[in-house]
C-alpha positions as CSV (number, residue, x, y, z in Angstrom):
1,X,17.2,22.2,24.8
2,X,17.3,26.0,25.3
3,X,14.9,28.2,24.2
4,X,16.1,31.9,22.2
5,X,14.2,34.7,23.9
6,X,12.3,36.6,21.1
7,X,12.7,40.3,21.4
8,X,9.6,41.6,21.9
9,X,9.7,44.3,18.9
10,X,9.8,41.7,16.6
11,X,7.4,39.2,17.9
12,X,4.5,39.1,14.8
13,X,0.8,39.5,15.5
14,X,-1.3,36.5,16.5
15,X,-3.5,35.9,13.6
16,X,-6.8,33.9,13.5
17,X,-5.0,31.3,11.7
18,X,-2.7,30.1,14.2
19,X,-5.3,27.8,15.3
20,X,-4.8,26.4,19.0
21,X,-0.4,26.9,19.4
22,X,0.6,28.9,22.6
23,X,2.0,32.2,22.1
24,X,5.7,30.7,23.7
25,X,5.3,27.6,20.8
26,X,4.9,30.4,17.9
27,X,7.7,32.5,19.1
28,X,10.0,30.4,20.0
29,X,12.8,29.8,17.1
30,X,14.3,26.6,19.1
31,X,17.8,24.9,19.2
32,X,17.9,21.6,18.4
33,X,21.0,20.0,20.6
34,X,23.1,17.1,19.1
35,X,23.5,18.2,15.1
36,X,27.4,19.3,15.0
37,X,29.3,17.5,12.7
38,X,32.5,20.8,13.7
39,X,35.6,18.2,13.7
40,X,37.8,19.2,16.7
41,X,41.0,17.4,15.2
42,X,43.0,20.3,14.9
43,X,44.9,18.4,12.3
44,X,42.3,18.4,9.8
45,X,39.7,21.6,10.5
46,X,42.3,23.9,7.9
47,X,41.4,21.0,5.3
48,X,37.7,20.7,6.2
49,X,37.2,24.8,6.4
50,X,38.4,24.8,2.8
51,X,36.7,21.8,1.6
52,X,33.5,22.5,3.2
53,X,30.3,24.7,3.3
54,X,29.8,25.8,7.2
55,X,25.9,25.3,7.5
56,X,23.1,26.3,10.0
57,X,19.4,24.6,9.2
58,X,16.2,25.7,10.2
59,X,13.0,23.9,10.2
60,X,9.6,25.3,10.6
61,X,7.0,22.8,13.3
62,X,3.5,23.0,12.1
63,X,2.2,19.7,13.7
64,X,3.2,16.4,15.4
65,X,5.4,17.1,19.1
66,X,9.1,18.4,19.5
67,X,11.0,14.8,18.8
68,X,9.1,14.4,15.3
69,X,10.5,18.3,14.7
70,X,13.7,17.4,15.9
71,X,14.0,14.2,14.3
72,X,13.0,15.8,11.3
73,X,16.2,18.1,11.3
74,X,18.3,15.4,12.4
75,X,17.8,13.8,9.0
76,X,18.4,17.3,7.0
77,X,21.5,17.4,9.2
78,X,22.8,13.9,7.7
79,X,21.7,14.7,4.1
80,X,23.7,18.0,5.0
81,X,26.9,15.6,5.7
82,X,26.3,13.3,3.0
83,X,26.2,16.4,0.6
84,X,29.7,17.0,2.2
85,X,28.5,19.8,4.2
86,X,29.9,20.9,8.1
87,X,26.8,21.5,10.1
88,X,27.5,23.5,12.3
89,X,23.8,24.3,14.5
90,X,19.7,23.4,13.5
91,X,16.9,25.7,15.0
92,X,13.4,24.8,14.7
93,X,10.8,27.4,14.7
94,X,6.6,27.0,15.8
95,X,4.5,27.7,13.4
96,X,0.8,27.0,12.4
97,X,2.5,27.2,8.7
98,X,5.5,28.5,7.3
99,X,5.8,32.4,6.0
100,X,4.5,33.1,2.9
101,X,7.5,35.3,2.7
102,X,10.5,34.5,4.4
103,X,9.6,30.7,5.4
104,X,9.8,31.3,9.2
105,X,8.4,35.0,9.6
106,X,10.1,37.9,9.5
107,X,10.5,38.6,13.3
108,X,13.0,35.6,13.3
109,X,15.1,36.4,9.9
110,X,17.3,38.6,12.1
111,X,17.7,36.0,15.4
112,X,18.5,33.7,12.3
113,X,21.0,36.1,10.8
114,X,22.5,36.5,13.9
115,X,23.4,33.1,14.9
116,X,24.6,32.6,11.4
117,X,27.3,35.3,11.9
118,X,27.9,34.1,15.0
119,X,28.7,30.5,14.2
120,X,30.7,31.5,11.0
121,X,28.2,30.1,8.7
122,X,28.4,30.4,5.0
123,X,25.1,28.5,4.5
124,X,21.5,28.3,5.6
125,X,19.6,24.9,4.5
126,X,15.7,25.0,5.0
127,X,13.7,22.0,5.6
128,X,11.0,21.8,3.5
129,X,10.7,23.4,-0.3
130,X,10.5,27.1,-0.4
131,X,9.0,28.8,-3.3
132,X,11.2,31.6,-5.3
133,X,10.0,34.5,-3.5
134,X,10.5,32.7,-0.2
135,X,13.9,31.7,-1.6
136,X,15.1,35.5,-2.9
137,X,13.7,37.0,0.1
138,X,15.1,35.2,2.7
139,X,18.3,35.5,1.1
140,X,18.4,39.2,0.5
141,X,17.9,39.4,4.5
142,X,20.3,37.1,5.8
143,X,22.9,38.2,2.8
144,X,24.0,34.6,3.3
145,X,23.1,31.5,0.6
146,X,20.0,29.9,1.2
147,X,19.1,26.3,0.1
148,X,16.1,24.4,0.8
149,X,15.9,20.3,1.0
150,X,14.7,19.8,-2.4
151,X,17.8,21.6,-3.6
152,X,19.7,19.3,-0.9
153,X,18.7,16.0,-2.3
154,X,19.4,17.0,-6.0
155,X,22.8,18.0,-5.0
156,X,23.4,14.3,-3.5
157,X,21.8,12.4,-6.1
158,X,23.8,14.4,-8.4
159,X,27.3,13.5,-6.5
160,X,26.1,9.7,-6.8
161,X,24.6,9.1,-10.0
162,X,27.2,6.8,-11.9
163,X,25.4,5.9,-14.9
164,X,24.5,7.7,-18.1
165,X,20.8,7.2,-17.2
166,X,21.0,8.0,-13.6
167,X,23.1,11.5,-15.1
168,X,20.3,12.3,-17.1
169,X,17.5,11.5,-14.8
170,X,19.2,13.9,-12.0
171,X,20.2,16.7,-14.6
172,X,16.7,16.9,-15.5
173,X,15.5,17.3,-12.4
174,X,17.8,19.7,-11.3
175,X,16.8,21.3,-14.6
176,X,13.3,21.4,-13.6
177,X,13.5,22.8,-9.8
178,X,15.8,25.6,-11.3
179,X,14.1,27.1,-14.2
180,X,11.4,28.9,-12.1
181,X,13.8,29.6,-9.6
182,X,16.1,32.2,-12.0
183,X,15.8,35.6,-11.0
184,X,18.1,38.7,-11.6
185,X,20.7,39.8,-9.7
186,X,21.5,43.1,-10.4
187,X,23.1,44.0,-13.6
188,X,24.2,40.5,-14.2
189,X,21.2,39.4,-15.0
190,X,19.4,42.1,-16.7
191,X,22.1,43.6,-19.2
192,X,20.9,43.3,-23.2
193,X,23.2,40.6,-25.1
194,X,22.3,42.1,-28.5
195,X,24.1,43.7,-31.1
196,X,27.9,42.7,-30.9
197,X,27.6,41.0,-28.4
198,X,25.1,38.9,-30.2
199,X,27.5,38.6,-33.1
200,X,24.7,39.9,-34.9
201,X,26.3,42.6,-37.1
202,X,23.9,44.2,-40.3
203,X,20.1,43.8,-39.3
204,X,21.1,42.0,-35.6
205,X,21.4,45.1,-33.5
206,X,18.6,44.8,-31.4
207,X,18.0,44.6,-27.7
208,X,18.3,40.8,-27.9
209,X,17.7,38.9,-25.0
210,X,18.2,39.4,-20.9
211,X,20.5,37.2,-19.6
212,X,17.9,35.7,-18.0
213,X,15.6,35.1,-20.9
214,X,19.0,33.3,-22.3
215,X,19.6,31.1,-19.6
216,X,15.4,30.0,-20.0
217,X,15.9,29.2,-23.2
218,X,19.2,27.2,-22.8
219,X,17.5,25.4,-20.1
220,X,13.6,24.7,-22.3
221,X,16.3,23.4,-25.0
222,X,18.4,21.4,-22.6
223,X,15.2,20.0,-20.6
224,X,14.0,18.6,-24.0
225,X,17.0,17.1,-24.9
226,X,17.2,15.3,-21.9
227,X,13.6,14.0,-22.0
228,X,14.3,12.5,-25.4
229,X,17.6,10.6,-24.3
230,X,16.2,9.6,-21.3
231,X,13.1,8.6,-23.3
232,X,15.3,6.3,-25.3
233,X,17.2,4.5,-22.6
234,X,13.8,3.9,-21.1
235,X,12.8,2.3,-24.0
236,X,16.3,0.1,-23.6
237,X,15.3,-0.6,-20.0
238,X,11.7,-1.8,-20.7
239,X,12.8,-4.3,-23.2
240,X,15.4,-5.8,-21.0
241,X,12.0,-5.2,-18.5
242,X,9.8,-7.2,-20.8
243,X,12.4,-9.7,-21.5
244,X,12.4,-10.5,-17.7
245,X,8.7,-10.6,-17.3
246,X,8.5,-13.0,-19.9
247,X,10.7,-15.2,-18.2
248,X,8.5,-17.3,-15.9
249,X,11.3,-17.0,-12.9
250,X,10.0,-14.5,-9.9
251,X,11.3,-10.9,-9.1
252,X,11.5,-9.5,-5.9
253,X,11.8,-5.6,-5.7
254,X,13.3,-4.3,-2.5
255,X,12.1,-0.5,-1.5
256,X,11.9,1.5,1.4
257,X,13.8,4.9,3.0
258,X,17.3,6.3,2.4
259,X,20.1,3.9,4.7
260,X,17.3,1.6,5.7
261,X,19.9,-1.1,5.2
262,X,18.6,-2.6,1.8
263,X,21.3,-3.4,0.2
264,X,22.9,-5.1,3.0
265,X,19.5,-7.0,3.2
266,X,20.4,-8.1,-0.3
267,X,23.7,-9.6,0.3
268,X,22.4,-11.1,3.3
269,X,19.6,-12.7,1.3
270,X,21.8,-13.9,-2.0
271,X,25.5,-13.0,-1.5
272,X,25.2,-10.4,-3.9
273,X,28.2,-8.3,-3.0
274,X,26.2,-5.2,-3.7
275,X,28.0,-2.0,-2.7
276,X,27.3,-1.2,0.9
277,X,27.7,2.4,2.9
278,X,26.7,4.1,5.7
279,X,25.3,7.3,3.7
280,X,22.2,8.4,2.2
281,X,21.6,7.6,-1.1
282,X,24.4,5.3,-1.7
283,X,22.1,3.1,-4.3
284,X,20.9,5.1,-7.3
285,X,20.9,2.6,-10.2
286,X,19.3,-0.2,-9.5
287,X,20.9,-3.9,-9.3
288,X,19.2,-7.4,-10.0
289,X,20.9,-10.3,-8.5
290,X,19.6,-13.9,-8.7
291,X,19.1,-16.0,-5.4
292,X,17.3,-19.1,-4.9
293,X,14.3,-20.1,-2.6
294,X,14.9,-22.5,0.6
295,X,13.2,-25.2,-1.3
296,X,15.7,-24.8,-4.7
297,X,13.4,-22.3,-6.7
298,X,15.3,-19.4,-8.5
299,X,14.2,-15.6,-8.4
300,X,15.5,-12.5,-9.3
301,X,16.4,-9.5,-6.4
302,X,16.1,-5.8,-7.5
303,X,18.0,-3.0,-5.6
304,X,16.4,-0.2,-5.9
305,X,17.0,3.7,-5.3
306,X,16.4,4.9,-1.2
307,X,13.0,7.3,-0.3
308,X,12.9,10.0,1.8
309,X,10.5,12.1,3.4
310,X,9.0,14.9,1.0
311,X,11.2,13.1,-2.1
312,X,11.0,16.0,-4.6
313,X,8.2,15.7,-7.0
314,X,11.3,16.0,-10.0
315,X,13.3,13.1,-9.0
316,X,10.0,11.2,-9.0
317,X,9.1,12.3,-12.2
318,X,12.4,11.8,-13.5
319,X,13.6,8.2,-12.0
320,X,9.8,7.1,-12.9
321,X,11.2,4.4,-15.1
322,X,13.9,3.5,-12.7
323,X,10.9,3.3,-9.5
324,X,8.7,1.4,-12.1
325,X,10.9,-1.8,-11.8
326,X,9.0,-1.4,-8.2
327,X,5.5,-1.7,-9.5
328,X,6.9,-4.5,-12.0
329,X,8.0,-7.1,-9.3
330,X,5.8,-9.6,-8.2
331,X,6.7,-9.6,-4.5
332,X,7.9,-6.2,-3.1
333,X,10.2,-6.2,0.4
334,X,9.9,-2.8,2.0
335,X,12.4,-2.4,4.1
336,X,12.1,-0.1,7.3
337,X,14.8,1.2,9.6
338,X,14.0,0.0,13.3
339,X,16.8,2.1,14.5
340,X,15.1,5.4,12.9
341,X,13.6,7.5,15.7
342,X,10.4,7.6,13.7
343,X,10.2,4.5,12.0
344,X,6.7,4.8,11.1
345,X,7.2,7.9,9.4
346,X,9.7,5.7,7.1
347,X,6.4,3.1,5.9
348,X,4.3,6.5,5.2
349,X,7.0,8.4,3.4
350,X,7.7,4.6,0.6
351,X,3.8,4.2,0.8
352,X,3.1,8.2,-0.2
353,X,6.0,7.9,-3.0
354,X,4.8,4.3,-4.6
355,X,1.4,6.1,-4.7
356,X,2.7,8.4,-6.8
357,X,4.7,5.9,-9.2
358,X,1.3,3.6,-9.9
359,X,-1.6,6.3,-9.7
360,X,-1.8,6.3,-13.7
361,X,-0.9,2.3,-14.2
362,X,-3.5,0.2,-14.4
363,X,-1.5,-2.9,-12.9
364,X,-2.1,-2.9,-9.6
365,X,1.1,-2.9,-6.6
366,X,2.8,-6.3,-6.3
367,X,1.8,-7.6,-2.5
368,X,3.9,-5.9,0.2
369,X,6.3,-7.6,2.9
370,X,7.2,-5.6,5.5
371,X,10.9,-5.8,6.9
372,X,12.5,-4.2,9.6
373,X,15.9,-4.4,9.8
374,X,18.5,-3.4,12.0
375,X,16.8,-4.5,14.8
376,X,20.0,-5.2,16.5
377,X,20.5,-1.1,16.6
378,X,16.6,-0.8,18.0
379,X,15.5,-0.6,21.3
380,X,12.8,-2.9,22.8
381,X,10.4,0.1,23.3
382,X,10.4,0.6,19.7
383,X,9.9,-2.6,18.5
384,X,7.1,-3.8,20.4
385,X,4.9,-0.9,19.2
386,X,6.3,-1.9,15.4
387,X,5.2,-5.4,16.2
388,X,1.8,-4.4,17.7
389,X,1.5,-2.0,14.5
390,X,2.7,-4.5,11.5
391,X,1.8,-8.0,13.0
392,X,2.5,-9.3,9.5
393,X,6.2,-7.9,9.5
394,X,9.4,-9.9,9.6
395,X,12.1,-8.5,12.2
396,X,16.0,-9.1,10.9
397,X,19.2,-7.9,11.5
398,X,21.3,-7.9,8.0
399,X,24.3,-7.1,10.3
400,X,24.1,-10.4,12.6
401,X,21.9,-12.2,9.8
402,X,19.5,-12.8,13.0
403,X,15.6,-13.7,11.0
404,X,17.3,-13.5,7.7
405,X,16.0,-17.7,7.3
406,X,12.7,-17.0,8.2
407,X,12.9,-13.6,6.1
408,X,13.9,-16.0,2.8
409,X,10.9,-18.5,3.5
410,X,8.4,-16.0,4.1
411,X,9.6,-14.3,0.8
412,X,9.1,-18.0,-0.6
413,X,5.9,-18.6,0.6
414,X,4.5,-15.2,-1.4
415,X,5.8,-16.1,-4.5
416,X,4.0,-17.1,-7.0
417,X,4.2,-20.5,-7.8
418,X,4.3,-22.8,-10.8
419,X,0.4,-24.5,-11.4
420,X,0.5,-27.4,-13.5
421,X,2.1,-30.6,-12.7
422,X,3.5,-32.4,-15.6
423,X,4.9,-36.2,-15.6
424,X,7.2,-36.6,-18.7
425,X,9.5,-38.7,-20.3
426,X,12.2,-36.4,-21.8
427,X,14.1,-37.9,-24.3
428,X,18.0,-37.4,-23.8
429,X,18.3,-35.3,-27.1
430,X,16.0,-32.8,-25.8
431,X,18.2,-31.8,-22.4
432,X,17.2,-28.3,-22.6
433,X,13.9,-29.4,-21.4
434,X,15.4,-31.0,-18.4
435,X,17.6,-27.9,-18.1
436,X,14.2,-25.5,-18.0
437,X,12.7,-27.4,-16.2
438,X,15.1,-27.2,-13.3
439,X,15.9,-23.5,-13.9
440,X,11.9,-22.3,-13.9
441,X,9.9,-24.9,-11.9
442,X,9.9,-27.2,-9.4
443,X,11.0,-31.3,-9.7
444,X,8.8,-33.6,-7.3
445,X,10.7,-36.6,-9.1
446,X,13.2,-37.3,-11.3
447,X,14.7,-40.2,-12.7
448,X,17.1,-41.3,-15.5
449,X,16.0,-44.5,-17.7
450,X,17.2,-46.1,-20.5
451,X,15.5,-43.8,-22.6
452,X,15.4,-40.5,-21.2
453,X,14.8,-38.6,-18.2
454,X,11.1,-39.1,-16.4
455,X,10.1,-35.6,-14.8
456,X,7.5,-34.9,-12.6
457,X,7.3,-31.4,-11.8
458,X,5.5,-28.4,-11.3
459,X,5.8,-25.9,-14.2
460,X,4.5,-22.7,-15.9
461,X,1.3,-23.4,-18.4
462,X,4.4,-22.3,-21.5
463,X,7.0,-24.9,-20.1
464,X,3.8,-27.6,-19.3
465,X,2.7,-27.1,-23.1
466,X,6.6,-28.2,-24.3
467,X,6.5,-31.3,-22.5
468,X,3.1,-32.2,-23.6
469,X,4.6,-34.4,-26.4
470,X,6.7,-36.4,-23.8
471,X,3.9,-36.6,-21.6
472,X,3.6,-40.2,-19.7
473,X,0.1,-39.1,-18.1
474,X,-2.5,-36.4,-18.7
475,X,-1.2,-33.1,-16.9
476,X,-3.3,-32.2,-13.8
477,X,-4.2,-28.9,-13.0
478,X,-3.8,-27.9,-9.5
C-alpha cells in the first residue's frame, strides 16, 4: 500500500480531540490496492466508458486497524459494481471522526480532487452518510458529483425491486434521504414560478413558490401517498401473515448480510429454485418455500431481503413490514459469510438491524441458528476463530452441500413440536382428518381397519380437540 505525501501547507492543526492517532495516521489520505474493476478488453472499454460512471471512493478510519478500513471500502467498491459503476481507485483517510464540513478535512479535498482528475473520474462515492452541508460542500470543491453509501444502496435497491410493494418501499425511501438534501443551484433553483408561469392569470400574480419550495411540496405529497399504498399492501401481507401463523406448520426465516449465500442455502435445504446471483442485493421480496423435516414434518422457508453494514435507517423504516416476516418466524437461520474478510462484522451488522425491527414489538426474537456458509471459500485461520467464537454454529457449504444434513436436523431439533398425543379411530368419511393429520403433525402409528383409519400421533391442542370424538383412549399430555 503506498502512502500520498501530504503537503505540508495543508496539513490541518492537531486538535485536542484527535485522541491518541499519530500525526502520520491523521494525515495520511491512503490508497487502498486491489479495488479496479477498469476492464482492459479493448473491445468493450468504448461500451463500458459510455455505459458507466468512472468512480473514485473514499472512506474516512476512525477506529479498528487498516484491514477492517480496507475491507470496509472493499465492500463500497462491490456495491459500486453492482450499482453498475467502474471503480476506478478507493483512498482511505485517518481520522479521529470525519469533517464536519467536507467529510475528510479540507487539507485533503484538493489531493482528492487531484487524483479524481487524474484517473478520469466522473464520480466520488463516500463511505458512510454525509449530512447536506457535508454533501454541497464537498461537491462545490471537487466540482465533481459526490454520493455517499446511503445514496449507493438506494440506487441498488431501486435497480432490483421487482414488485409493486418492493417499488413503493424503495421510492419512499429514496423520497425520505432526498427531501432534506434539496438545495439551490443557482438560478435554477431559486427563480419565482408565479404569475404566468403559474397559470395563475387575474388575482394569481404573485411571487409563487421557489422551485425549491415546489419540489418540497411534490415530494411531502408524494411521501404520503406512498405511505398510504404501502400501508395497504401491508395490510394484504399481514393477513396472508396471520393466515400462516394460524396454520400450526413451522416457519423458518433465513436472514443475515448482502451475498451471504442465502438463497442458495435455500435451495440447498428444499430444492426451492430460488433465483441465485453473485451480486448484492439480488433478493428483495421475499420468497416462502415449503420443505420437510428429516423425520417427515413439513415447514415453511422465508427468503428474506440481504443486510449490510450501516443499512440506511429509510430502507429500515420502509421494508419494516417486509423484515417483520423475520421477527414472525419461529426459528430464524442467520446466515454468515465465512469467506467475508470480517465475518464477525457480518453477525453485528444482522444483530444491530433486527434490533431495530423488534425494539417496539412486544414479541420477543424467534431463537437464532447461526450458519456459516461458504466454508468451502474460507480459510482454516478464519474458521477456527468462528468456531471458538459461535460454538453453537453450524458450518456448510451450499455450493458442495458439505453440513447441509446436519444443517436440516439441527433446524429440526429447534422447531417447535406438536404436544399432545392422540390415539384415534378416524372414520373413512372423515379423510381430511387423516389428511391434517399427516400434513401438521407427527404419525407414531397408523393403521387401516375395517372401519377406519387408527392414528396415533402427535398433534397441535386445535387438531387434538378434532379427533377427540374418534378418540380410542384418553389423550396424554406430554
Amino acid at each position: 500500500m503506498t502512502n500520498f505525501e501530504s503537503d505540508p501547507e495543508l496539513v490541518e492543526e492537531e486538535t485536542p480531540s484527535t485522541g491518541d492517532l499519530a500525526l502520520a495516521d491523521r494525515v495520511a489520505l491512503r490508497r487502498v490496492a486491489g479495488l479496479s474493476t477498469e476492464l482492459t478488453d479493448v473491445t468493450e472499454v468504448e461500451y463500458r466508458q459510455l455505459r458507466l460512471e468512472r468512480v473514485v471512493l473514499v472512506g474516512v478510519w476512525t477506529d479498528g486497524d487498516s484491514a477492517y478500513a480496507e475491507a470496509s471500502l472493499a465492500e463500497l467498491a462491490r456495491l459500486a459494481e453492482t450499482a453498475g459503476s467502474e471503480v476506478l481507485d478507493g483512498l482511505v483517510q485517518r481520522r479521529p471522526r470525519p469533517d464536519p464540513a467536507t467529510y475528510i478535512g479540507s487539507g485533503k479535498v484538493r489531493e482528492l480532487r487531484d487524483l479524481a482528475v487524474s484517473q478520469g473520474a466522473d464520480t466520488i462515492i463516500c463511505d458512510g452518510e454525509l449530512s447536506p452541508s457535508q454533501l454541497r460542500q464537498l461537491e462545490e470543491r471537487v466540482k465533481l458529483k459526490v454520493i455517499d453509501r446511503t445514496a449507493l444502496i438506494l440506487d441498488i435497491f431501486a435497480q432490483h425491486a421487482s414488485s409493486r410493494e418492493g417499488k413503493a418501499q424503495v421510492e419512499l425511501a429514496q423520497l425520505q434521504y432526498m427531501l432534506p438534501r434539496l438545495r439551490g443551484w443557482g438560478e435554477a433553483m431559486s427563480r419565482q414560478a408565479g404569475g404566468r408561469l403559474a397559470g395563475g392569470g387575474i388575482g394569481g400574480r404573485g411571487p409563487g413558490e421557489t422551485k425549491l419550495e415546489t419540489d418540497r411540496r411534490r415530494i411531502h405529497k408524494r411521501i404520503a401517498k406512498l405511505r398510504r399504498e404501502i400501508n395497504l399492501m401491508g395490510q394484504a401481507r399481514q393477513t396472508k401473515r396471520s393466515r400462516r401463523l394460524g396454520s400450526t406448520t413451522p416457519n423458518v426465516a433465513i436472514a443475515g448480510y448482502t451475498n451471504a449465500g442465502k438463497s442458495s442455502l435455500l435451495n440447498a435445504v428444499t430444492d426451492a429454485g430460488v433465483l441465485v446471483e453473485d451480486a448484492l442485493f439480488a433478493t428483495l421480496d421475499p420468497a416462502t418455500r415449503r420443505g420437510v423435516t428429516p423425520d417427515g414434518r413439513p415447514l415453511t422457508f422465508t427468503d428474506t431481503v440481504g443486510f449490510v453494514r450501516h443499512l440506511p435507517h429509510q430502507l429500515v423504516e420502509a421494508f419494516r413490514s417486509t423484515l417483520e416476516e423475520v421477527a414472525d418466524a419461529d426459528l430464524l437461520v442467520h446466515v454468515v459469510d465465512g469467506s467475508d474478510a470480517v465475518p464477525t462484522r457480518q453477525v453485528s451488522s444482522v444483530r444491530d438491524v433486527l434490533r431495530e425491527i423488534t425494539e417496539d414489538r412486544e414479541n420477543p426474537m424467534p431463537p437464532e441458528l447461526l450458519v456459516v456458509n461458504k466454508i468451502d471459500q474460507a480459510s482454516e485461520v478464519v474458521l477456527a476463530e468462528l468456531r471458538h467464537l459461535f460454538p453453537d454454529a453450524v458450518f456448510v457449504s451450499a455450493h458442495t452441500r458439505e453440513g447441509i444434513e446436519d444443517l436440516r436436523q439441527r433446524i429440526s431439533d429447534a422447531l417447535p413440536r406438536p404436544g399432545d398425543v392422540v390415539d384415534a379411530l378416524v372414520p373413512y368419511s372423515r379423510g381430511e382428518l387423516v389428511a391434517r393429520v399427516h400434513e401438521e403433525g407427527e404419525v407414531l402409528e397408523e393403521e387401516h381397519t375395517d372401519t377406519g383409519t387408527r392414528l396415533r400421533a402427535r398433534v397441535w391442542p386445535n387438531l387434538a380437540a378434532a379427533l377427540r370424538e374418534f378418540a380410542v383412549d384418553v389423550p396424554a399430555r406430554h
